[in-house]
N, C-alpha and C positions, 0 to 999 in steps of 0.2 A: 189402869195405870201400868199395869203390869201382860197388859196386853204384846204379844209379840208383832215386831215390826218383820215381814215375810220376807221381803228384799236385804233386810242385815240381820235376821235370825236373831236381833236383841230388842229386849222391851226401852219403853222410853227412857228410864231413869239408868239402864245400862247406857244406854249410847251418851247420855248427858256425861256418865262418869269417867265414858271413853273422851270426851271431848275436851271435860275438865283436866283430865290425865294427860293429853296432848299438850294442851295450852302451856300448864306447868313447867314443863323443862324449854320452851317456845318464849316464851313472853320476855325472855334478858335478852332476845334478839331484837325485839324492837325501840323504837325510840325513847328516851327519859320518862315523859310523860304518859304515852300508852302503855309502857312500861309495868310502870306501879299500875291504873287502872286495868291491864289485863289480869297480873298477878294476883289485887282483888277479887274479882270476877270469876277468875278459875279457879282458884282457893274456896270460893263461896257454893258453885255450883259442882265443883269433885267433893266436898266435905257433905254437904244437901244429898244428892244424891247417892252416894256410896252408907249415907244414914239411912236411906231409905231400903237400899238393897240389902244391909246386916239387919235392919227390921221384917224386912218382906218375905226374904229366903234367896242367898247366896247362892249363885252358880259357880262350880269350880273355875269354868270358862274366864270369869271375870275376876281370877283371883290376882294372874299378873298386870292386869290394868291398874287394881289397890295397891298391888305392891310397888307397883313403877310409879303412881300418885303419889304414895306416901312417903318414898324415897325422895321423890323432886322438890314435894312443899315444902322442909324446912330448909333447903339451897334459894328456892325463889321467897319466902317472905322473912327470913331471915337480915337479906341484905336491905329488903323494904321496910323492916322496922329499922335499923342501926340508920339507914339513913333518915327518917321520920324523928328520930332523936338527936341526929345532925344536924335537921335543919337543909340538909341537899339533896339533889337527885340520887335514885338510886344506882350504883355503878352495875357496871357490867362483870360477869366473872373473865378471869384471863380465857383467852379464845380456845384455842383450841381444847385443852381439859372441857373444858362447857362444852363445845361442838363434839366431840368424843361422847361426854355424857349424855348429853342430850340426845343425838342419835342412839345408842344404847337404851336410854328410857322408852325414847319412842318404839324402836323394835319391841322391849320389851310388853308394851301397848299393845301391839297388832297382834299380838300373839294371843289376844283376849277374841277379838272376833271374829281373827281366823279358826281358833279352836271353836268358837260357836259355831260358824258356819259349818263346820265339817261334821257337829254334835248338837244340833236346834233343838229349840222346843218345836215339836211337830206343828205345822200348820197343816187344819184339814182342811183341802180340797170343797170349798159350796156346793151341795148336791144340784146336779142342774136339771132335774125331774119337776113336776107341776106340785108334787104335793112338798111340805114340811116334815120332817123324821122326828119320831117319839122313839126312845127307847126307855126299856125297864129289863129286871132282871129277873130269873124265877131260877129255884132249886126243887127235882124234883127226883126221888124215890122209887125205885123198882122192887115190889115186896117181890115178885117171882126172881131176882138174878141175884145169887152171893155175889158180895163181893170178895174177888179171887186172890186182890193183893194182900189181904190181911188172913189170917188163922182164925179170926172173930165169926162164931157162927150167925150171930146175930148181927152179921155189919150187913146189910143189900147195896145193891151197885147205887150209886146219888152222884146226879149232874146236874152242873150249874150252868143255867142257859139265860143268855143276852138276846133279846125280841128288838129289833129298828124292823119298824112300821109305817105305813103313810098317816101323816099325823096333819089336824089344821093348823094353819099358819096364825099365831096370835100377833098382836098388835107391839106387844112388851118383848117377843121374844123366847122369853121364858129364861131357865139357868140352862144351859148347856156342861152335856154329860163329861163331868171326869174322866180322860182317854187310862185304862188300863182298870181303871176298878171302880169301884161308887163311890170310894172315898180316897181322900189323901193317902193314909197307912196300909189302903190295899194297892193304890197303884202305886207305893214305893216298895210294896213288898212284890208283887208281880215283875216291878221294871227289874229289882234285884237278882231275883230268879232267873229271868231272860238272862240278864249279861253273866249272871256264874256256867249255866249251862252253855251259851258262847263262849265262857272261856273269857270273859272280857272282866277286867275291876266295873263294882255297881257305880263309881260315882263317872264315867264314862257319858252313862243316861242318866241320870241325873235330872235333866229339864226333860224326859219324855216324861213323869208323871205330872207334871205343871200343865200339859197341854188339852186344853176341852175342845172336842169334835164340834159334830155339826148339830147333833143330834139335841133334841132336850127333852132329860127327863120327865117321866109319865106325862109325853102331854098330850093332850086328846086326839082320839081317832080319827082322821079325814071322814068328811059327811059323804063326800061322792066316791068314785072308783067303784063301787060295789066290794063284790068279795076280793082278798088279796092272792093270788097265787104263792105257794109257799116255798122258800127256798132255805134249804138244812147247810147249815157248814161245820165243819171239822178241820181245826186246824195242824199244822206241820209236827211233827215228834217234839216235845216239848213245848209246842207253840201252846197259847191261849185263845181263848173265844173273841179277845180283842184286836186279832193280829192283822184282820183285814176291815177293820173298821171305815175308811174310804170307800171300800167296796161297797160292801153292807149300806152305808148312807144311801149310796148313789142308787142300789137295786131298789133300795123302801122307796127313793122319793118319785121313782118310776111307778110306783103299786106293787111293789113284794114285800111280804112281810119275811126278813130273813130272821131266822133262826140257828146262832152261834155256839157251839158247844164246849165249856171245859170237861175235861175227860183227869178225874182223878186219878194221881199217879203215873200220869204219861203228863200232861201239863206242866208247865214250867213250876206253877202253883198259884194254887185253888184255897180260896177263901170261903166255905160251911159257914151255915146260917149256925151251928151250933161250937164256933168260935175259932175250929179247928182249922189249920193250914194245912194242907198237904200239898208235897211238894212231889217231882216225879223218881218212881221208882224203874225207869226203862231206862236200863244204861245196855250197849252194845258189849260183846266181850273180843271182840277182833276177829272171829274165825267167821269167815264170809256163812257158811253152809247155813253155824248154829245163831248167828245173827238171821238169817232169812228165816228161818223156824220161830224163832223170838216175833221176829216183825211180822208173820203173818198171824201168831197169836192175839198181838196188839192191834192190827188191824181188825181180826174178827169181834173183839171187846169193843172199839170206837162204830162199827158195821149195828152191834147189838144197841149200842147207847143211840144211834140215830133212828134206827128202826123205833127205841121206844119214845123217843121225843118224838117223832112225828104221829102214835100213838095219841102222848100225851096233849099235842097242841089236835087234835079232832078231836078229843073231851072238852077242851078249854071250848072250841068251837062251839059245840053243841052245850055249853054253858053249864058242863058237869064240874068245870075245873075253874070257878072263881074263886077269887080272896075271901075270906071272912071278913064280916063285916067287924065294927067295934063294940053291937051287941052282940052276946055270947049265945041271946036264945033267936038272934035273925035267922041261923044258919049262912048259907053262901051267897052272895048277892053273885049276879050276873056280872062276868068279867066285861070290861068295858073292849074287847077283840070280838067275843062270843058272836055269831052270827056273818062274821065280816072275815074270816079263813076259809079258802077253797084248797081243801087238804084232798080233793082229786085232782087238784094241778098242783104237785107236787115234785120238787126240784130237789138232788144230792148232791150237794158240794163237797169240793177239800183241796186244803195244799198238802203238797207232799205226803207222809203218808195219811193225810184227811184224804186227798185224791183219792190213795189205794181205796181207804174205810168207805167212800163214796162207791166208791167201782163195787166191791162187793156188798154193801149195803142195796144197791139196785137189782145186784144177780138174786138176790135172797126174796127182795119185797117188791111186789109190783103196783105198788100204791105211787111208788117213785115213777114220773112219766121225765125225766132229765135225768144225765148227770153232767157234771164238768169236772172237772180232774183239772186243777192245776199245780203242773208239773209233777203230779207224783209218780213215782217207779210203784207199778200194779204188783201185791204181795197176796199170798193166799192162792187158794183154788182158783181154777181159771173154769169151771166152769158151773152153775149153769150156765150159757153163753146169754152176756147181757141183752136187754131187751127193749131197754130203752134207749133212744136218740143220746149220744156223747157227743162233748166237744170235751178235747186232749188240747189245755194250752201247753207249749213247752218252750222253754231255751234252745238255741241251735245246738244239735246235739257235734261234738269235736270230740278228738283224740281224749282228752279228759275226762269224759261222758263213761259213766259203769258202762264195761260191750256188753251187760244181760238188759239194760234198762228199751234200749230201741227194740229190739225183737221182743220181748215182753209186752212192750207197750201195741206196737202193730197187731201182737198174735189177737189181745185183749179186742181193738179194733175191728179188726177183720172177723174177729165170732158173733159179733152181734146181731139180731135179728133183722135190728134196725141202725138206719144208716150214721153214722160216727165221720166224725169232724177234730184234724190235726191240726192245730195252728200253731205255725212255728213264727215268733215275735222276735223279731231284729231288735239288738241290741239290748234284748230280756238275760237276766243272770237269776237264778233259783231264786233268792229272795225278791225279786221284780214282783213279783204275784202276789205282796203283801205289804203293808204298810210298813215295812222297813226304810224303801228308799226317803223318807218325809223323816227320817230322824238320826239315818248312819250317814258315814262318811260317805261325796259321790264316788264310790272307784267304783267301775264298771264288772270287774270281777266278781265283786259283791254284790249291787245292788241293780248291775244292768245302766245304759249308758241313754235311759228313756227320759230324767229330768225326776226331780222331787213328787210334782204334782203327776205329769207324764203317765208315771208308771200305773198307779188307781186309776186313771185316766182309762189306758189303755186296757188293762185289765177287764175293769167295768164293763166300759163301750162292748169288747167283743162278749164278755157274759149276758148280757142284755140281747143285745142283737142275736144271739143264740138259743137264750130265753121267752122271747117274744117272739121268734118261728117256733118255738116247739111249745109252749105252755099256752101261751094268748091268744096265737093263733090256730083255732080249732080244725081249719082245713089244710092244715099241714105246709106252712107256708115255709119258702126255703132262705135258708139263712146265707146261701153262700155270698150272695153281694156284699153284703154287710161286711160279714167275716174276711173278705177277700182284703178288705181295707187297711187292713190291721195285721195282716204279715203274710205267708206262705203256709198254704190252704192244701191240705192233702183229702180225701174226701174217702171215704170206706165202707162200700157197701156191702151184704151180704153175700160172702162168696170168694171177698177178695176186694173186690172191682175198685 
């Protein structure tokens, strides 16, 4: 019922209350008789449905649509009852005041699903890969690394990581996962946090935590594909494990099992399985130098927490790292992944500085055979000099572009042993690389000028097609066709070249 309609960004029972709201200040336009039955009719279906939406959960979006309804109803059935106790038709109000009005109302109307459209409940994008997406969530424990943010000797580093998987296709469907958290209270506490560290009021997004992916909870493993190639992501400074969620769908239903990271204290905020929120402690202080020293610290913490989830999912593999079962003296059943992770094909993602954390995560571990960097400015040591196969997505770099971010990014490039790949994406803006565009305003500044669905689109497409010459393809297949598709291709071999 409450389903979003993708072309007007409003569920049914909103657009009903948009119609009934129109109708209202509408219907002493037309004749005696259609008159009164219109004024019925949209009195019955704005009053119906606007019950349903203060029952369901009110979007702000939809707040001047009530109040322009509620304004109109006692002008239209007002004069419909007085004459009903007449005995005549119902009159017309004087012209122009009512044409005044009534245009007034009605603006005040449009105002409801233009602000939706510009603020949706995200629709995600159908994965268009052969298998179906399972996700689930794990929290897991580093006894060897303090945690650095706190003074507590006894706190160890703890990440909460999001697994989309190729999963089979059930007949029912299944539930489809809650986008930003597993529950209601977490993906409104998550969307909140987003919009304070934007700098935005929370009730802005508002309908992003209404919105369910592609994905459905724990649902079974895909019987074929064999093992999955793994791919790690790290999301943007303050970003969360959910932020590329389109993405993520689209790799699983290809055959990757990605692996999403929240990073305590740098994340917008993280939800502990032992109740606690934490929220992030990484604020800038303005002086360019002592911000890079900051940011290459935080990079090497997000660098350490990938290295140990990629650790952690080759025990889950080898079936060291299942659930417990419900009896106490089973011990650990076999995880239902166990056997079906090929954690020697092994991928480092990130946006922004996830990118950088990815870049040196791969310099440090050579169990990574990819990375992708999207969009991030590379922080920290430059070298060992990377060693695995890069693709660098980025925005057309202009006059507004940091001048340290392109020679940073080339030097990083040009050092590797193996050959790196720069794609620059027409019409991409910094948050284009992430499921932003499917829930912010379109202005191109912000979200890039690629379309709602577009951008995960575009995204996807060339991470695959880059993933699939460097991990699936064992005799080193070359991605540049593919990649060429999808914008302007710089190519970087060892040496320079």
């Amino acid at each position: 019922m409450n389903e979003i309609i993708p072309e007007l960004s409003l569920s049914l029972p909103e657009l009903l209350a948009v119609l009934g709201a129109v109708a209202l200040p509408l219907a002493h336009r037309l004749p005696p008789v259609a008159r009164s039955r219109t004024t019925v009719a949209a009195t019955a279906l704005f009053a119906s449905s606007a019950t349903v939406l203060l029952v369901a959960g009110l979007r702000w979006q939809l707040l001047p649509v009530l109040a322009a309804g509620a304004a109109a109803l006692p002008f239209a059935v007002l004069p419909l009852l007085r004459a009903r106790r007449a005995g005549t038709p119902a009159g017309r109000a004087r012209r122009w005041p009512a044409l005044l009005a009534s245009v007034a109302c009605v603006g005040l109307i449009a105002a409801g699903p233009l602000a939706a459209r510009a603020f949706p409940v995200p629709v995600f994008p159908r994965p268009t890969g052969e298998f179906a997406v399972g996700t689930r969530v794990l929290q897991w424990t580093d006894p060897d690394r303090p945690e650095t943010f706190t003074a507590d000797p006894d706190d160890h580093r703890t990440v909460v990581v999001q697994l989309w998987y190729p999963a089979r296709r059930s007949p029912d469907g299944g539930q489809r996962a809650r986008y930003l958290g597993r529950t209601e209270q977490e993906a409104r506490t998550v969307a909140e946090a987003l919009a304070r560290t934007a700098g935005l009021p929370g009730f802005l997004v508002d309908g992003v935590p209404r919105a369910r992916t592609a994905a459905v909870v724990d649902a079974p493993v895909a019987d074929g594909g064999g093992r999955f190639p793994v791919v790690l992501f790290s999301p943007g400074s303050s970003g969360v494990r959910t932020q590329n969620t389109a993405w993520a769908e689209e790799l699983a239903s290809h055959g990757y099992l990605v692996a999403a990271l929240d990073h305590p204290y740098d994340s917008a905020a993280v939800l502990l399985a032992d109740g606690r929120t934490v929220t992030t402690a990484t604020t800038s202080t303005g002086d360019r130098d002592q911000d890079e020293k900051l940011a290459a610290g935080w990079t090497a913490i997000r660098a350490a927490d990938l290295r140990f989830v990629l650790t952690r999912l080759t025990a889950l593999d080898r079936g060291a790292d299942g659930p417990l079962t419900d009896r106490p003296d089973a011990g650990r059943a076999a995880d239902p992944l166990a056997g079906r992770l090929d954690t020697g094909r092994a991928a480092v993602t990130g946006h922004s500085m996830g990118g950088a954390a990815a870049l040196q995560a791969a310099r440090q571990d050579r169990r990574f055979g990819a990375v992708v960097d999207l969009d991030g400015f590379p922080h920290g040591p430059a070298a060992p000099a990377l060693a695995a196969p890069v693709l660098a997505l980025t925005q057309a770099f202009t006059a507004d572009t940091d001048p340290r971010y392109p020679p940073r990014l080339t030097e990083a490039l040009d050092a590797g042993t193996a050959t790196a790949y720069r794609l620059t994406v027409p019409g991409a803006a910094h948050l284009t690389f992430t499921d932003s565009p499917l829930y912010l305003p379109p202005v191109p500044s912000i979200v890039g000028s690629l379309g709602r669905t577009g951008s995960p689109r575009t995204t996807a497409g060339a991470t695959l097609a880059f993933l699939d010459a460097t991990l699936k393809d064992r005799s080193g297949g070359d991605p540049v066709p593919a990649l060429s598709a999808y914008g302007e291709l710089t190519v970087h071999r060892r040496g320079g070249g």
